[in-house]
NUKEMAR-732142 format. One record per residue (C-alpha): residue in three letters; y, z, x. Coordinates in steps of 0.1 Angstrom, whole numbers, plus 5000, padded with zeros to 4 digits. Each point is the difference from the previous one (the first is absolute). Example, Ala and Ser with C-alpha at 12.3 -4.5 7.8 and 13.67 -1.06 7.14 Angstrom:
ALA495550785123/SER503449935014/
This chain:
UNK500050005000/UNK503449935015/UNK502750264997/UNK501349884964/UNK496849984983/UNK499850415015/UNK502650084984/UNK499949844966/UNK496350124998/UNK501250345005/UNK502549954974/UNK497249934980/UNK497550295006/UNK500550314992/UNK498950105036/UNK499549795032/UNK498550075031/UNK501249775029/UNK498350075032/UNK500849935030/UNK499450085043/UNK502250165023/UNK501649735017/UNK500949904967/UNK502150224989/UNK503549855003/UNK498449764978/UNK499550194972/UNK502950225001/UNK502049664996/UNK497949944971/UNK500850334984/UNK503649955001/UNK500149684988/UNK497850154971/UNK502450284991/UNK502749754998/UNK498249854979/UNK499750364977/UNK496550015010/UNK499050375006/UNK498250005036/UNK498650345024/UNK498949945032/UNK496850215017/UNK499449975033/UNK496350195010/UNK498750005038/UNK496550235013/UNK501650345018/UNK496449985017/UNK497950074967/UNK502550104973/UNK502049724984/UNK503150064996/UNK502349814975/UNK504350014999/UNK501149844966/UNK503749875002/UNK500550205031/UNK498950354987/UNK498450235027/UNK496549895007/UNK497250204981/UNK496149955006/UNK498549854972/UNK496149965013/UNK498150055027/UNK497649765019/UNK496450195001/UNK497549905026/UNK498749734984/UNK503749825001/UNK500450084961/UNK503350104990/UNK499450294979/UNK502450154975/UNK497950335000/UNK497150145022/UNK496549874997/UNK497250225004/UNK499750175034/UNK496349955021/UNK498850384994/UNK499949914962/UNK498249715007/UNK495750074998/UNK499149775027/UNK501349725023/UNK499349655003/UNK499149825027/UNK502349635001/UNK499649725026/UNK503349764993/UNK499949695013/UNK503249895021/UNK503150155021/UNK501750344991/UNK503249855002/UNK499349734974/UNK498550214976/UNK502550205001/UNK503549815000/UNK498749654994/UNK497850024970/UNK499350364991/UNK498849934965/UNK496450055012/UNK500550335014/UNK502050144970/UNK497249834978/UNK497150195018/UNK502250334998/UNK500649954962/UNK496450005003/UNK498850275019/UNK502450264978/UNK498849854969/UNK496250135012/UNK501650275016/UNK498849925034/UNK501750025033/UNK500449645014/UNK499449985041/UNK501149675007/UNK499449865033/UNK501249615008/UNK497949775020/UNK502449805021/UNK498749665014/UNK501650145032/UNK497450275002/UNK496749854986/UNK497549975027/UNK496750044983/UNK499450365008/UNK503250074983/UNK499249804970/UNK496650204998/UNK501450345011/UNK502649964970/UNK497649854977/UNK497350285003/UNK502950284999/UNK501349834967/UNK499250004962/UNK500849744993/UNK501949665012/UNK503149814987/UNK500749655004/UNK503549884988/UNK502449754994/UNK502049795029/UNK500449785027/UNK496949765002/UNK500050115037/UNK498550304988/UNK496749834990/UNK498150015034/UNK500250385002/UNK499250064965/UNK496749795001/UNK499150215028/UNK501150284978/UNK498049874967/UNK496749925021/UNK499750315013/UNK500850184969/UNK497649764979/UNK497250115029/UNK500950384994/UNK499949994964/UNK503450165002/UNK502349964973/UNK502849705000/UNK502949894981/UNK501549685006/UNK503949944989/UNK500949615003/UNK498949915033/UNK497650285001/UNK498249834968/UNK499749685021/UNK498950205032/UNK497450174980/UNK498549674983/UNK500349835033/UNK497750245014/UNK497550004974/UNK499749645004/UNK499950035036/UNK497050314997/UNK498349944971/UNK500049644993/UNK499549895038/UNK503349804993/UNK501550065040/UNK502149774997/UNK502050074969/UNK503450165009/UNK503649954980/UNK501849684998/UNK503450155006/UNK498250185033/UNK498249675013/UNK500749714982/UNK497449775019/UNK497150214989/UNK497449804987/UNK499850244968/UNK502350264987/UNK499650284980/UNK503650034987/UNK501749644996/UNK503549924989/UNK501049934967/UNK502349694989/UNK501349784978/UNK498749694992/UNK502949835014/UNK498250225032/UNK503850245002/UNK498750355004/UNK499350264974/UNK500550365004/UNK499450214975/UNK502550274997/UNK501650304978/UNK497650234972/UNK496949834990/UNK497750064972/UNK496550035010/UNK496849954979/UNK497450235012/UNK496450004999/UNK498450234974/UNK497049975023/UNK501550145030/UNK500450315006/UNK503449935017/UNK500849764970/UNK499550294979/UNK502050255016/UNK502749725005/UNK500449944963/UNK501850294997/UNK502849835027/UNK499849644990/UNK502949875021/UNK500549945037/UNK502749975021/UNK499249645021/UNK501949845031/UNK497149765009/UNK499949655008/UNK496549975011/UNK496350074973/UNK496550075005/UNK498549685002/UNK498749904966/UNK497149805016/UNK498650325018/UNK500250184971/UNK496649974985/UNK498550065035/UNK502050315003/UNK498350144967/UNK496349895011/UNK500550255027/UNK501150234982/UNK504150014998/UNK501050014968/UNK503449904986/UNK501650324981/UNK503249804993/UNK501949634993/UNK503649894990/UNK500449994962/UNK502049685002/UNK498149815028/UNK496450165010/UNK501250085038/UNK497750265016/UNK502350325000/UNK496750295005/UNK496650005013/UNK497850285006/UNK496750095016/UNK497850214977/UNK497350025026/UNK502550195021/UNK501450384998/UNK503249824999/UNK500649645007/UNK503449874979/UNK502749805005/UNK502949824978/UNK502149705012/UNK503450194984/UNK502250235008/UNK498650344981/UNK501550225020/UNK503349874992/UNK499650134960/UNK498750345015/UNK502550304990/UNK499950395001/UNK497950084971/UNK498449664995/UNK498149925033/UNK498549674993/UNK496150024993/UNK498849745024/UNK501650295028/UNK498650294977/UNK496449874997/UNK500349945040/UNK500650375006/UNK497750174975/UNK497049735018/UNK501650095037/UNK500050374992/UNK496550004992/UNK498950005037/UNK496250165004/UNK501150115034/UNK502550005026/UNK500149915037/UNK502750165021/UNK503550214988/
């Protein structure tokens, strides 16, 4: 919207919230005058982090701290609950670096905690960063873990999460792919179980001689991605499916699909499909009922997450994670 269109819609509205980044703030102070000129009502908030309390000034009034970041990176208008009311702790393996979990994308992060206090158990989350994943550390960290999370991200991320998938697939331990992780997961089980060695992403190789995950386009061949909430139609006949009906939509940012041709391979040996777009039968869940815990979706789930309403793909992940026979290590 240019600045006109600003100001005539918050003529309009009965409230308007125009946000906006540090270095522009001349910017939208000029915008606010011309606005009150115009008999527009305007106040201006400026917030910043004083380390973990956020602290908002509105039209220049003496800053006041409004939240508080918790170690999760949620910004929490009251306390959650504390780890000594917690009745037992959880054991995560996240794949990816610190730092980008928690300043680039840290929607998985605050999805996992929503979903740790909603079973009232005390997340340990521990990242597995490509820079430190030798195979002793991926099997040191995998045997110390409950459970493993793939997510959502660069397609660079893809050789380290097989390696990831395929050892948790060997260990029976209990996996949740997020976008990538979905494909990294199928990939896998194409790879192991199918005798498919070959088969890797068309976004990660595109000379491959098959792909697992191909891109979708147009028939003009222009690319599609498939973006925004999306209604899902799940599959009575999955136990994922099942659980998912009660959450029907998805969050998607994808461009690429499991390829429909490998589909009915896939389900010989024994992945099933727990999920599919309403409006265009693209993959969007598979599971592994053969496994404690084998489950992946091609959206965004953790980006519908909230305090209160964990989403149940993260949920179902925990209560199968936290039901380890025995543990190595501490």
């Amino acid at each position: 919207m240019c600045d006109d269109e600003i100001i005539a819609a918050a003529g309009q509205a009965r409230d308007l919230v125009v946000a906006y980044p540090e270095h522009m703030s001349d910017w939208a102070r000029a915008v606010g005058h011309q606005a009150r000129a115009l008999a527009v009502p305007v106040r201006h908030a400026e917030s910043r982090f004083a380390g973990n309390e956020l602290m908002l000034s509105v039209d220049e009034e003496a800053e006041r701290c409004v939240a508080r970041r918790d170690r999760y990176g949620r910004i929490m208008t009251q306390s959650g609950p504390g780890q000594a009311e917690h009745r037992r702790d959880l054991r995560i393996c996240l794949v990816g670096q610190p730092r980008h979990h928690q300043a680039v994308n840290p929607a998985t992060v605050a999805a996992l905690a929503d979903a740790a206090d909603a079973l009232d158990v005390a997340l340990d989350l521990r990242f597995l960063d490509a820079a430190d994943s030798s195979p002793d550390s991926v099997s040191e960290l995998l045997t110390w873990c409950d459970g493993v999370v793939l997510p959502g991200g660069d397609v660079a991320n893809a050789p380290l999460q097989m390696i990831v998938a395929r050892k948790a697939l060997d260990l029976d331990k209990p996996t949740v792919g997020l976008c990538l992780g979905m494909q990294s997961m199928v990939t896998v089980f194409a790879q192991v179980r199918m005798g498919l060695r070959d088969m890797t992403l068309a976004e990660l190789d595109p000379q491959a001689p098959v792909f697992s995950f191909e891109s979708m386009t147009h028939p003009d061949g222009t690319s599609v991605r498939k973006l925004g909430k999306n209604k899902l139609h799940c599959v009575e006949t999955s136990d994922l499916g099942r659980a998912l009906g009660t959450q029907p939509f998805v969050r998607l940012n994808h461009r690429y699909r499991l390829a429909p041709t490998l589909v009915p391979s896939l389900q010989a040996a024994g992945l099933v499909v727990a999920a599919d777009s309403a409006d265009d039968g693209v993959i969007q869940a598979v599971e592994l009922p053969s496994s404690r815990f084998f489950c992946g979706m091609q959206g965004h789930p953790e980006c519908t997450s909230s305090r209160g309403q964990p989403h149940v793909l993260l949920t179902r992940f925990f209560e199968k994670a936290g039901q380890q026979p025995e543990r190595i290590g501490s």
